[in-house]
N, C-alpha and C positions, 0 to 999 in steps of 0.2 A: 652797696649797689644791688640792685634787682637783679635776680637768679637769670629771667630772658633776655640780659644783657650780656651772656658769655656763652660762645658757642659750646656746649654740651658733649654733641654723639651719643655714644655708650657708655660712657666713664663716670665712674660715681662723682658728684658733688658734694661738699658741704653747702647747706641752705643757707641763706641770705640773715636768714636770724641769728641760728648758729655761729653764723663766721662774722657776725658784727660782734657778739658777747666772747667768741674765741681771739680777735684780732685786738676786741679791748685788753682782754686779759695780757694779752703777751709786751704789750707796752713797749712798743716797737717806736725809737728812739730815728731821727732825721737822719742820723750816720749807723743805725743798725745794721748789722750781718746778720743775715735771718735763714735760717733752714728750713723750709716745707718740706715736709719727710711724706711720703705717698700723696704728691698735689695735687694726681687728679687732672682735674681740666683747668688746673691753675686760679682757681678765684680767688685763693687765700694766697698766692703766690703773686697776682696781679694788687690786692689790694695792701697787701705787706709791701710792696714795691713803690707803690705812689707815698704812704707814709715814710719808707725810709729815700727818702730823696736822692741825698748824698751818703747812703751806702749800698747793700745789694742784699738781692736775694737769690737763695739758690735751691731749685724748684729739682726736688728727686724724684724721679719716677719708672718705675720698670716696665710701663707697657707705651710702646711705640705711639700708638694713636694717643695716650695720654699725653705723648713729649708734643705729640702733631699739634692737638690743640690748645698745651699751654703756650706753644710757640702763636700759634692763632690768635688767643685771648691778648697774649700781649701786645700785636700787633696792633688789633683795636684797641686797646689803651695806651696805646704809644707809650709802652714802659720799655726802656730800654735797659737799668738795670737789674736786672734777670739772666742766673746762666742756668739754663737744662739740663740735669743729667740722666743720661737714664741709665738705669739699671738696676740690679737688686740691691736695698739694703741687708747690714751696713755694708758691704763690701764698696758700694760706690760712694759710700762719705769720708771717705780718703783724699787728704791731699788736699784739704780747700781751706780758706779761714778759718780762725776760731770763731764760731758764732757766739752772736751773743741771745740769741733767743732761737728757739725753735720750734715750729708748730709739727703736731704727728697728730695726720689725717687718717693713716696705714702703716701698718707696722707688716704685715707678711707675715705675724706668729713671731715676731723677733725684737718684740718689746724692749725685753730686758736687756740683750745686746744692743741696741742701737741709745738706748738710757746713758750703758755703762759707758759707751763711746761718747754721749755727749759731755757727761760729767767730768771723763775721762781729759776732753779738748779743754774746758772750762767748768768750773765746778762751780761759777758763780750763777750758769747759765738760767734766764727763763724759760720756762718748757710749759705748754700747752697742750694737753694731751685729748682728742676727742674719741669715746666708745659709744659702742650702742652694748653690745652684750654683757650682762650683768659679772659671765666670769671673765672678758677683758679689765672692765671695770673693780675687781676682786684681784688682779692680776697685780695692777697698779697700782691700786694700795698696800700691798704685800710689799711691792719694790719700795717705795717712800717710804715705808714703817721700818725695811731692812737699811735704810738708809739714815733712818733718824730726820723724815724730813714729813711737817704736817702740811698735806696740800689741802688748798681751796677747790670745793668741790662743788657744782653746780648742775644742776638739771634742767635742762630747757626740755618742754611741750607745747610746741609752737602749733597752734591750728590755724587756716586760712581758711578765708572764703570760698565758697566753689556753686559754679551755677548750677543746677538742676534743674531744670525747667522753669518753671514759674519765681523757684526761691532759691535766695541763698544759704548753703550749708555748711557749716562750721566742718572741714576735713581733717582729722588730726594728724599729726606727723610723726614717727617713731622719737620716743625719749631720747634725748642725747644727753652723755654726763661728757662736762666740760672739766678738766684735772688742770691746776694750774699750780707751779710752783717754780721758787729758785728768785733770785735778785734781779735778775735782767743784768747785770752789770757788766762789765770786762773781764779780761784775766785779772789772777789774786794778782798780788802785789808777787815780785820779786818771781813770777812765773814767765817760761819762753816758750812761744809757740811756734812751732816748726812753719814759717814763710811759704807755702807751698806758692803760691802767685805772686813771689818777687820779680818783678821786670829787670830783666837783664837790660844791660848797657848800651848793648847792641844798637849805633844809631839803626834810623830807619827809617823808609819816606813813603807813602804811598801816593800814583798818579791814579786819578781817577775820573769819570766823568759822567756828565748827567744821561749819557745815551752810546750806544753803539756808535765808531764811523767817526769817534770827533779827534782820533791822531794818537790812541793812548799809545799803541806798541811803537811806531813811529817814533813818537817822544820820549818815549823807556829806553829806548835801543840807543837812540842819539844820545839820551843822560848818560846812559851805563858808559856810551865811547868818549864822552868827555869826562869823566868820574875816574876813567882805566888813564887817561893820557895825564890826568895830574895825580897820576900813581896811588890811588885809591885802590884795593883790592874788593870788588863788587860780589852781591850775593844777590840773585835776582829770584825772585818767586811772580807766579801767575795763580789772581784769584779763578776758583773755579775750576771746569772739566778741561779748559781748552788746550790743544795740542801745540797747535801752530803758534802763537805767540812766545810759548818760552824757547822754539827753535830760533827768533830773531836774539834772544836772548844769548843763548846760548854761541850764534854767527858770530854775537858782539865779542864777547867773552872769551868763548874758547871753553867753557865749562857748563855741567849743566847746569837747570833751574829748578825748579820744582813746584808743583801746584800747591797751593791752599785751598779745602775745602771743606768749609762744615755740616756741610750732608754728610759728606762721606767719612769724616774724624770726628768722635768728640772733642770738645774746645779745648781739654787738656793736654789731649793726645796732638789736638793741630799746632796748639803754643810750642809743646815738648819738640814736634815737627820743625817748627821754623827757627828755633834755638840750635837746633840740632846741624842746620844746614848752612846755617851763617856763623857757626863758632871762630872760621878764621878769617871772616872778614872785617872788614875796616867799617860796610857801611851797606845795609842791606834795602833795597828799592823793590818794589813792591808796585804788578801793575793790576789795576782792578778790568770789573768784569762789564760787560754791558751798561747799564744806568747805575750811578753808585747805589741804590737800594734794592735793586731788581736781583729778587732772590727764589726760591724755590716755587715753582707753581705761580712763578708772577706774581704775586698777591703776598706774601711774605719775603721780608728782608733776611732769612735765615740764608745763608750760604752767598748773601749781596758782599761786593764790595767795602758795604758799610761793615757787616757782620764780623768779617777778618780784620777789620783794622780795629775794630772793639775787642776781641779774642786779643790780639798779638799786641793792641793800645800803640797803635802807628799813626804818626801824624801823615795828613788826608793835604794833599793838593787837588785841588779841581782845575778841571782844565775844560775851557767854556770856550765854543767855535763862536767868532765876533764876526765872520761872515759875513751874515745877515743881519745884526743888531749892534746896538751900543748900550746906551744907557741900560736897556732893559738886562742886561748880563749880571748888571748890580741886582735886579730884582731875582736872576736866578740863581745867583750865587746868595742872596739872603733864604730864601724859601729852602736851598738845598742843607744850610746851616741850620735851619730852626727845624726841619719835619723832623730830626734827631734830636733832641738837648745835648746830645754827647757826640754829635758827628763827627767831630777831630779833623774838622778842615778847616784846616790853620794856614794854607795860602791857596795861593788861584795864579794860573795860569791861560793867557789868553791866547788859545791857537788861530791860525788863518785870520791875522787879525796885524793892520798895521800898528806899528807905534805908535804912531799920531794918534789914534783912536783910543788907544789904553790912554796914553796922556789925559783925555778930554776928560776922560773918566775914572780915574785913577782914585780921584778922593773920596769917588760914591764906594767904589769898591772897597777898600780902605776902613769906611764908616763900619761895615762887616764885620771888623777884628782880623782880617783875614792880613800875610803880608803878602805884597804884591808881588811875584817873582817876573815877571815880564811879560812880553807878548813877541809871537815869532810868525813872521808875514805869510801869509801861502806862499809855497815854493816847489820846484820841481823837482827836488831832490827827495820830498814828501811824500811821493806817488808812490805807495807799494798793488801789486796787483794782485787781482782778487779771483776767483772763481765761485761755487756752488758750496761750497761748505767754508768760507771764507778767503784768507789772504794765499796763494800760493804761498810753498815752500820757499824757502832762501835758497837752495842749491838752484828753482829754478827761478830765480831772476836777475839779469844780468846785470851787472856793475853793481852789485847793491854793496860791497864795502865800502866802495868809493863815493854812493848815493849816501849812506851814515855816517861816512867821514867827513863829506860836505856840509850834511845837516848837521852835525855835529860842531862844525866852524860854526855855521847859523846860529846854531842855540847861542855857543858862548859869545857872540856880540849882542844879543837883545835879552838873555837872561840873566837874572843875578844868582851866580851859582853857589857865591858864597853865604850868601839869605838861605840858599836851599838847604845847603848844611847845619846851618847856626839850626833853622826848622828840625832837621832832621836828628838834631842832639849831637852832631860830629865838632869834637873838642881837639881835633888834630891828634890826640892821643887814641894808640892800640885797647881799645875796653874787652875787659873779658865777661862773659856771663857773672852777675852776683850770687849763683847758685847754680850746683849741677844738676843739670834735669837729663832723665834717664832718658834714655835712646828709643821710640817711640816704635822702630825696626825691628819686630821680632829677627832674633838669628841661634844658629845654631854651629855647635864646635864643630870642624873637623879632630878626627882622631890622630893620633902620630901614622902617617905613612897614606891614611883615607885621601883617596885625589878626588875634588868637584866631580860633578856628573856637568854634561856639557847641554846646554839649552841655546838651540840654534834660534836666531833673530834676525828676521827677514828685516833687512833694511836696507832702504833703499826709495827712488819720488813714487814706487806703487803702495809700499808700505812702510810708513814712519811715523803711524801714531804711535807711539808710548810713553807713560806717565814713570817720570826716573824714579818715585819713589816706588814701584812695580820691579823696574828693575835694580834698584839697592835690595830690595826685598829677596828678589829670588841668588843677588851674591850672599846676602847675608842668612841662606838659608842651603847653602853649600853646593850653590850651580854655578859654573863659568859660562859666560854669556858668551857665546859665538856669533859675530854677523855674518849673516850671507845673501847675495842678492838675487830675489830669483828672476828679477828682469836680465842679468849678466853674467850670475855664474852657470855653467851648466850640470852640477850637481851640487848637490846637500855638502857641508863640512864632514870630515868623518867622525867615527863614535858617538855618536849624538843621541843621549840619554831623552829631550826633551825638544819639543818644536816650539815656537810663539811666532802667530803669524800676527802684527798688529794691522789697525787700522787704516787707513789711506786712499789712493785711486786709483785700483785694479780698473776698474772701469774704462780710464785715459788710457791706459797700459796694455789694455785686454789681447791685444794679435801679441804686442810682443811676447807675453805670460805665455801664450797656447801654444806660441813658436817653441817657447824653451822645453822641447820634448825633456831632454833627460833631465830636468829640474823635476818635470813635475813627475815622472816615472821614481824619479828618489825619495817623492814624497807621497809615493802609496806604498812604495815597498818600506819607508819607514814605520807607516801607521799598519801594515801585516805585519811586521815583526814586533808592533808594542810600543812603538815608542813613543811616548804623554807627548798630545798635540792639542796645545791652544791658538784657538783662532776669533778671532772678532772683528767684526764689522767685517770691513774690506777682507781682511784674512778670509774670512767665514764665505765670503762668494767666490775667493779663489778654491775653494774645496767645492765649489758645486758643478753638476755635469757641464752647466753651460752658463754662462755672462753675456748679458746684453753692453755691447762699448756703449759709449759716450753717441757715437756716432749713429747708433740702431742696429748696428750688426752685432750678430752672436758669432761665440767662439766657445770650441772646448777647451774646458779648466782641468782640473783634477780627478773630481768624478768621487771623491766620497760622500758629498753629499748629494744624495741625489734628486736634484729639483734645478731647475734657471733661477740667475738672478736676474731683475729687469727696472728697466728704467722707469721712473713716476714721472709728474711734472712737478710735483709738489714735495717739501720735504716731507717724509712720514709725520702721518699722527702719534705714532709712538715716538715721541722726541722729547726728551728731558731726563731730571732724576729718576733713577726707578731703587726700589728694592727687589730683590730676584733671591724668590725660593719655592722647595719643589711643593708640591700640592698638599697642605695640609701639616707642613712640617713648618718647626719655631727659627730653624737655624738657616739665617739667610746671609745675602753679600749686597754692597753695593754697587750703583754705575750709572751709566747714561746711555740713552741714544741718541745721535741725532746722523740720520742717510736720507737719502734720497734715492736709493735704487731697494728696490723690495724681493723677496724668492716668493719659489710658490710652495718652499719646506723651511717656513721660519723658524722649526722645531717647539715642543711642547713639551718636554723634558722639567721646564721651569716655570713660574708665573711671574711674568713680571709686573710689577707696584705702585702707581706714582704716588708721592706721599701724600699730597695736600688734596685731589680728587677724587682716592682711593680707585681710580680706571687701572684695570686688569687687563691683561692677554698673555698667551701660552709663547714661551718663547725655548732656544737653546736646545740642541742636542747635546747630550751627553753620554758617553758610552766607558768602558772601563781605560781605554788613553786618547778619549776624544773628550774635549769640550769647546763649541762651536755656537757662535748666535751673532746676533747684533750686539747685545750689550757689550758694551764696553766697562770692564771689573774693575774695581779700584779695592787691590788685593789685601790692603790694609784692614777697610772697613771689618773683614772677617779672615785671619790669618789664617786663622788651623781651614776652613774649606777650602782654600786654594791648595796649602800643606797637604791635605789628606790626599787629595788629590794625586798630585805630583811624588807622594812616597808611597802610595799604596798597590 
């Protein structure tokens, strides 16, 4: 395929010549595993994918805008298998299939280990090697002659046309030597490869749907209450950043949930995540995010609904509003099957939608491959309510156990919950993982007699963002988590090593917050005495001299940061993924925005990144036991910065 057909940037390419004569060589098979070792901007990782059909590829790369547009590239190819890794070789070629071919665009000076590592996985392996410098190329035959192995060596000096004014000029292109050697084959005979990507047992289901608003949490909550009453032990995850949804989870449950999200985790590390959290359950459900492809920057499926149920390989229910339509639901349930070849929605679900009406249409639906699990009428037990940053809270709305206990009747007369199951792989029998996968939670020992240090945690309806995998993280990194409210206690807990003030609606809150003199007097005299204070979003305007309410009135807050927060009309332009790091430095963290009130001291301590746009702004303070901003961290993505932090 032509070189102006793959988004570029800065990132070296292989040329369109080159990777037609490199991609012949490698003899890349319908069900091949294929290694791209430095891909670049993925053209040889996009066109290795379309030949191996039914197998995959997996695209290495250590520089971030490289992973950005091989994830691009593939989107316009609609290749869907492809998994990214980034980071340096060999260290990140750990853990993954045995390949059976491998192409090395880049080596990073690490040739010969990353050789010995393939030979090492498969010794039958094809390998394709491209250089330009004559002592790479000297390097590489030194290893195949220490190997006892004659490769095929070729030289391309491809020249093109170029216009120059009146004529055309032959431009030439630097030499490339093409190194190919190895069988392409399998493992030998009588060899075992270490399974790194055995899918566990673990059923699983995901609900998902083509748009925001069409009933998913609703429908999750109500599953998970009818899943609990025929004694099923549930493990419930939420694709994505979002807060609020895995609290209905959690109402339902009595335990918490957990986010999936592949911005913010590599795939293995988000797999290892989700194995990890559903080990003692019976049957893990799964609620997706917005439109099921609606992923990073809009514009790519990377961190969609679609993307986690390909990571974790969950089968995919869609749940399609019949509202306003009939027949046509068959048209969007086919278009939502085919824009993936791998979508994994294997049933459909019709919300706000009579029976009758699925009846009429049942057989179109059906034509899909999909199986039909029912349709459930609009009802009033359905209504959760909503404000500015989405669904309120579950503490604040009234009756709702008994609004999901009702909807919960609901479901079980108009769905087939035993269809859902048979879907979701649930054989009535207790499954355990088919392999142990390590715990993805960095943690650290306590010593005989060492007691946690104590991290106090505002919670409460001002502040109750946070993401549990945040908090396993800081138990498993030798903090006891304290709750304290600062809408109703009127001081801090005592000893308190650590502060975390999460996100929420200070704003609603704001007179009572300004009321609580001695709360917020304990939490200046904590941050003079030193003591590590995280705050975000919401957290982060309770530390500012003053807060505009909801209502237009200002109040005093805290008072260490000192600027107002204030009301927009609009959510911020800074809303979405970002990367966050300080000016000019490699070592960064993940997270998101999305507010609606703004300060006039957003801090500048950090830049923050959106990945697909590359749009920039200065965000965050931080001081030696302050760290404050709108972003919200997702502590995972980079352990040791949050650690350094917190120990230093």
């Amino acid at each position: 395929m032509r070189d102006e057909r793959y988004m570029r940037g800065e990132i070296p390419m292989t040329k369109e010549e080159v990777r037609a004569v490199s991609l012949s060589k490698l003899e890349i098979r319908d069900d091949s595993v294929v290694y791209d070792i430095g891909a670049g901007t993925g053209s040889v990782t996009v066109e290795a994918a379309l030949a191996a059909r039914n197998g995959h590829v997996y695209a290495f790369e250590r520089r971030e805008e490289g992973c950005r547009l091989i994830r691009v590239n593939c989107e316009r190819f609609d290749v869907s298998n492809v998994t990214v890794v980034p980071g340096h070789v060999p260290e990140s070629l750990a853990g993954f299939p045995v390949p059976d071919c491998a192409f090395v665009g880049g080596s990073g000076g690490e040739m010969e280990t990353i050789l010995d590592f393939l030979y090492e996985r498969n010794p039958r392996i094809r390998v394709v090697i491209n250089v330009i410098a004559l002592e790479s190329l000297t390097r590489v035959m030194k290893y195949f002659q220490n190997r006892g192995i004659e490769p095929d060596v070729t030289c391309i000096q491809a020249s093109k046309a170029q216009v120059r004014g009146r004529y055309h000029l032959m431009q030439g292109q630097n030499p490339i030597y093409v190194i190919a050697a190895g069988e392409g084959g399998g493992q030998a005979a009588g060899e075992t490869a270490a399974v790194a990507t055995a899918r566990p047992k673990i059923p699983r289901v995901m609900i998902a749907a083509p748009a925001s608003g069409a009933g998913k949490t609703v429908i999750t909550s109500g599953l998970l209450a009818l899943l609990s009453r025929q004694g099923l032990k549930c493990a419930s995850f939420k694709c994505g950043p979002d807060y609020i949804d895995p609290m209905f989870h959690r109402f339902v449950l009595g335990i918490p949930g957990c986010n999936l999200d592949s911005f913010f985790l590599e795939e293995k590390d988000l797999d290892g995540l989700f194995v990890n959290y559903c080990k003692d359950a019976d049957i893990a459900v799964i609620e997706g995010a917005m439109g099921f492809y609606d992923g990073v920057g809009g514009c790519t499926s990377q961190a969609s609904s679609y993307d986690i149920a390909r990571i974790t390989d969950t089968p995919v229910v869609l749940l399609l509003d019949g509202r306003k339509s009939s027949l046509s639901l068959a048209a969007e349930l086919k278009g939502f099957r085919e824009y993936h070849r791998d979508s994994r929605i294997a049933g459909v679900i019709l919300n706000r939608t009579p029976v009758s009406t699925l009846e009429k249409i049942r057989a179109r639906l059906e034509e899909q491959g999909v199986v039909v699990l029912g349709a459930i009428p609009e009802c009033e037990e359905a209504q959760l309510e909503s404000r500015h940053l989405g669904l309120t809270i579950p503490a604040e709305q009234q009756n709702l156990r008994t609004s999901l206990e009702q909807y919960a009747d609901r479901m079980a007369e108009t769905l087939d919950v035993g269809k859902l199951l048979t879907l979701a792989g649930y054989t009535g029998e207790r499954q355990e993982p088919e392999i142990e996968w390590k715990d993805p939670l960095p943690h650290v020992t306590l010593q005989k007699g060492e007691k946690p240090r104590r991290m106090g945690i505002a919670k409460d309806e001002a502040f109750c963002f946070y993401y549990q995998e945040n908090m396993d993280f800081l138990r498993k990194n030798g903090w006891e988590l304290v709750p304290f409210s600062p809408l109703r206690d009127e001081h801090l807990p005592e000893h308190l090593d650590g502060l975390l003030l999460g996100g929420g609606y200070p704003e609603i809150y704001a007179q009572r917050l300004s009321g609580n003199q001695g709360m917020i007097e304990d939490i200046r005299a904590a941050y003079a005495r030193g003591v590590k204070i995280l705050a975000e979003c919401g957290g982060f305007l309770y530390l500012h001299d003053r807060l505009q309410a909801a209502g237009r009135m200002e109040y005093d807050m805290v008072g260490l940061i000192h600027g107002r927060g204030f009301r927009t009309e609009k959510r911020s332009k800074q809303f979405g993924y970002i990367t966050i790091a300080a000016a000019g430095a490699k070592d960064s963290i993940r997270g998101h925005e999305f507010h609606y009130w703004e300060s006039t001291e957003p801090g500048e301590a950090m830049l923050a990144t959106k990945s697909v746009s590359g749009e920039s702004w200065p965000c965050m303070h931080i001081e030696e036991n302050l760290i404050a901003g709108f972003p919200h961290l997702y502590y995972l993505s980079n352990p040791d910065w949050i650690r350094n932090f917190l120990n230093r």
